[in-house]
Structure formats: structure tokens, C-alpha cells
N, C-alpha and C positions, 0 to 999 in steps of 0.2 A: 609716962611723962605727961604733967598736964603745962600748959605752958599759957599765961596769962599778961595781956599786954598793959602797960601801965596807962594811968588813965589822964597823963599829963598832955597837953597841947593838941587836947581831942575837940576844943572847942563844944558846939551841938551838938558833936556824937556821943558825948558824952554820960546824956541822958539816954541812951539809944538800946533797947533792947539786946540782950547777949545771945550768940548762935556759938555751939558747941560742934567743932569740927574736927572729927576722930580721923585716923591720916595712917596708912601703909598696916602690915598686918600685925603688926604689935599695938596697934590702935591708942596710938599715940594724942592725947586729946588739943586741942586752943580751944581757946574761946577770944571773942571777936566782935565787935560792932557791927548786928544788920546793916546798922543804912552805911558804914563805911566797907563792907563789905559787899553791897548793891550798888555803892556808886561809883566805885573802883574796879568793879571785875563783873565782867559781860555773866559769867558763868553761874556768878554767888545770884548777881539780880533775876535769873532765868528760875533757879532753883526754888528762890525765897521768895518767890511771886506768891499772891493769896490763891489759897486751892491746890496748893502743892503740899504731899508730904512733908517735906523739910521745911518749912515756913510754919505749918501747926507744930509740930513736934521741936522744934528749935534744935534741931542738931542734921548733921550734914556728914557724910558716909564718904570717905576716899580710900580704901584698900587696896588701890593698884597703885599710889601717890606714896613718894618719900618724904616720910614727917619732916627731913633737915631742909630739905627741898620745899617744903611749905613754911617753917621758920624761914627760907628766905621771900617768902611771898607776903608775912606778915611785915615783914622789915619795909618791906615796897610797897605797900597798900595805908602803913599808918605814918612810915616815914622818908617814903621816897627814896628810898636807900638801898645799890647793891651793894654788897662786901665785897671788898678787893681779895683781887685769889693774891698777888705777890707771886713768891716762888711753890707755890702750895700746891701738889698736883692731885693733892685728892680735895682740893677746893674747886680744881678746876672740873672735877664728875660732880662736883655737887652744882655750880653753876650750870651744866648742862642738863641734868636733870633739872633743876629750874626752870631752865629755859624750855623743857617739854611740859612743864604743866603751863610755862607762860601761853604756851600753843593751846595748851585745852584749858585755860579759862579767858584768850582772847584775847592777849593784851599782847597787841604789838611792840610797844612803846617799851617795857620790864624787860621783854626778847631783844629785841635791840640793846638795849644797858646790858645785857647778860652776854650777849656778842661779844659787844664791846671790850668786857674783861676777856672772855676769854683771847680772843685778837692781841689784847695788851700781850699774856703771857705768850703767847705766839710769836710774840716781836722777839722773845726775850729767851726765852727757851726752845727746847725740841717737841714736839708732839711724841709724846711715851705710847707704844702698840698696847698698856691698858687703856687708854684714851681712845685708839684706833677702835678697838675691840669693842666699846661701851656701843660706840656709834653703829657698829657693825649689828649687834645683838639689839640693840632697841628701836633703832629709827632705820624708814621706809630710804632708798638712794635718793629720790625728789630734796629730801628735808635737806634745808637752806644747811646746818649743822652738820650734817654729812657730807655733805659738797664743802663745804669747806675744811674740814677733818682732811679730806681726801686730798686736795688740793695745796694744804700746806704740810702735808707726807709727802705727797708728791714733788715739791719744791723743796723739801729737807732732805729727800734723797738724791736730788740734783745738784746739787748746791753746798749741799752740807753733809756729804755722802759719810763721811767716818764716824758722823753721831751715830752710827747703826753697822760701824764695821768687826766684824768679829774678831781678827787678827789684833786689834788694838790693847795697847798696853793696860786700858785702864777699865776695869774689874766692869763698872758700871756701863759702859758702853760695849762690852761682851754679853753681858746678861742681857739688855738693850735687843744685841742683834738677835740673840737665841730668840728672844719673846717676839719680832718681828716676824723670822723664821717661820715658827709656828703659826703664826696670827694666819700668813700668808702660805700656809699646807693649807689652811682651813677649806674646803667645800664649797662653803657659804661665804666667802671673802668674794666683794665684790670689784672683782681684777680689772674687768674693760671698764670701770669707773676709773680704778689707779692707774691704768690704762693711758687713758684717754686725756686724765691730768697731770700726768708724764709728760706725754706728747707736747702738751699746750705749753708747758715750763718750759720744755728745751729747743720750741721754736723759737716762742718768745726771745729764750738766752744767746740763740743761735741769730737771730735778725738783732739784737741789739749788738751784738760783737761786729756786726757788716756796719751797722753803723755809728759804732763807735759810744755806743751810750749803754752802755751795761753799767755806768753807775749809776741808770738812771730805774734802771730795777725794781721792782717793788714786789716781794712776797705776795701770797693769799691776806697774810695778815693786816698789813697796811692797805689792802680794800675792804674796808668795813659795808661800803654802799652794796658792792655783790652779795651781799649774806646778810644785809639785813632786810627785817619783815615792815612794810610800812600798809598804812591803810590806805585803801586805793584813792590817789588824787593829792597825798602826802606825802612832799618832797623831803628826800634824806638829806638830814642836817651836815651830812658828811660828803656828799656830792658834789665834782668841784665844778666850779663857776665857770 
């Protein structure tokens, strides 16, 4: 797949030299504007510096990277723009894998937008144990992404226990619980993490029942400011006053 971006309301970049960037192992190609590719992403301008291979050669090597995962990095580099996941949950592995290259090419600011959908579908639906799983297999417990994977499992097993009950009448929330099941025999399932954001849920739910405000609640998901990345001394637009 070679994927080329249109050359409408490029202004300047227009004239701009093309860098060819081959992406995950089926070496899926873009091609791309140097200077909007160096003045948009810490990573490309590191690379494309003079005296670097990639800069003479004009192409740029990513094989541990998902090509769909980089389509949405050209979306946000030429047009400011994430895709909305909606009820999409295999939109929602591709926003997160997004949001790990947003990590390795620097860009707080795309990680944050990419939060942000996923938090929406969070509000809105269940966190699915392939979702659990992705986080499990790819990202370190630290990652802002995994802390909050964890956190709003943790709150949907407290709160919304039957999404993941096996006795339940309805087909999809039995397969549901099976694939939790398993998620959570795993070895490598990090428990004193689900743990420990159990624990914080059902204090939380247990001191707001004492004082009467349990409608005042608020999921993992509706705090965006816990889980988002900002650059140090840059307050979060989502912070409240």
C-alpha cells in the first residue's frame, strides 16, 4: 500500500521536498512533506537533520510501527485531525496504538486527542478484555494508557459487574466473561495493579455512600487530566478551575 497525501491547503509545504516512509513489516509506503514532517514531529525533525542517513536517502524505515496507526498520524500532522472511534472497538486498538507512536515521536499534544476518544467510548461503553489484553502485551504498568485500561476495568467491575457476568442471559456478555476469565489465568496479568484500582473504586464508592453523594461519581473516564501527557509547565485544558 503506498498512500499519498493530497497537495491541497499545504500552503509553503507545498514546494517541499518528499520523504518516503515505509511503516510495519509488510512495509506499507507514505510519502510526506520534509519540512511538515520536521516541524510537526520531534522524531521526523531528529531523523531528517543533515548528516543523517534518512535525510540523504529520503526515506525513513519503521517496521516495529502500524501502517493504520501511521495513517492516523498523517491525518494529524497535515490536518489536525483525530477520527472518531463512535462504537468501533477495533477503532478503539487502532487509537491506541496511535497513541504509542504519539509516545515515540513526541507529541504530547496527538496523545492527549487520542486519550480523549478513547475516554469518550469509555463513557459510553465497556472496556472489552481484547482491549485489556492489547495493554497487557504491549505497554510497560507506568504507561499513563495502562493506568487507565486498568482503572476503568476496575470501575466496570464494581459498578457495572454483569457486563462480564457469565450466568447472563445474553450470548455476548458470556463470551465477555469467558475472554476475562482467561485474560485474568494469565501469568503475566498484572493483578496488584487491578488490585489496587479495585481498592480505590470501592473506597471512593464506599465514602461517597457515607456522604451521600454517590451521584456525584465520576468514572476513570471522565478524568481525562489523570491520563493525559502534557509538556512539563503545560496546564491541562481539562483541569478544573
Amino acid at each position: 500500500m503506498e498512500a499519498e497525501v493530497p497537495a491541497r491547503r499545504l500552503g509553503s509545504f507545498a514546494q517541499s521536498r518528499f520523504i518516503t516512509i515505509i511503516v510495519g513489516a509488510e512495509e506499507s509506503k507514505y510519502t510526506a512533506h520534509q519540512e511538515i514532517l520536521v516541524a510537526k514531529c520531534p522524531f521526523f525533525a531528529t531523523c531528517l537533520t543533515a548528516g543523517m542517513i534518512e535525510a540523504s536517502s529520503g526515506e525513513v524505515r519503521l517496521p516495529e510501527d502500524s501502517p493504520e496507526a501511521f495513517g492516523y498520524f498523517i491525518d494529524w500532522v497535515y490536518y489536525g485531525k483525530v477520527q472518531d472511534i463512535g462504537d468501533d472497538t477495533e477503532k478503539v486498538t487502532l487509537a491506541m496504538e496511535a497513541w504509542v507512536l504519539a509516545d515515540k515521536f513526541c507529541m504530547p499534544e496527538w496523545q492527549d486527542q487520542l486519550m480523549d476518544q478513547i475516554l469518550q467510548y469509555a463513557r459510553i461503553y465497556v472496556i472489552e478484555p481484547a482491549m485489556v489484553a492489547w495493554v497487557v502485551d504491549k505497554l510497560e504498568t507506568t504507561s499513563l494508557l495502562h493506568q487507565f485500561i486498568m482503572d476503568q476495568l476496575a470501575w466496570d467491575q464494581v459498578h457495572s459487574e454483569d457486563v462480564y457476568t457469565a450466568s447472563s442471559e445474553i450470548a455476548i456478555r458470556a463470551a465477555r466473561a469467558e475472554e476475562l476469565k482467561a485474560l485474568l489465568d494469565r501469568k503475566d496479568f498484572p493483578h496488584a495493579e487491578l488490585r489496587q484500582s479495585t481498592l480505590e473504586c470501592a473506597r471512593a464508592s464506599r465514602q461517597a455512600q457515607v456522604h451521600n453523594q454517590k451521584g456525584q461519581l465520576n468514572p476513570p473516564a471522565k478524568n481525562p487530566c489523570k491520563y493525559h501527557v502534557h509538556e512539563q509547565g503545560t496546564p491541562c485544558k481539562e483541569a478544573k478551575a
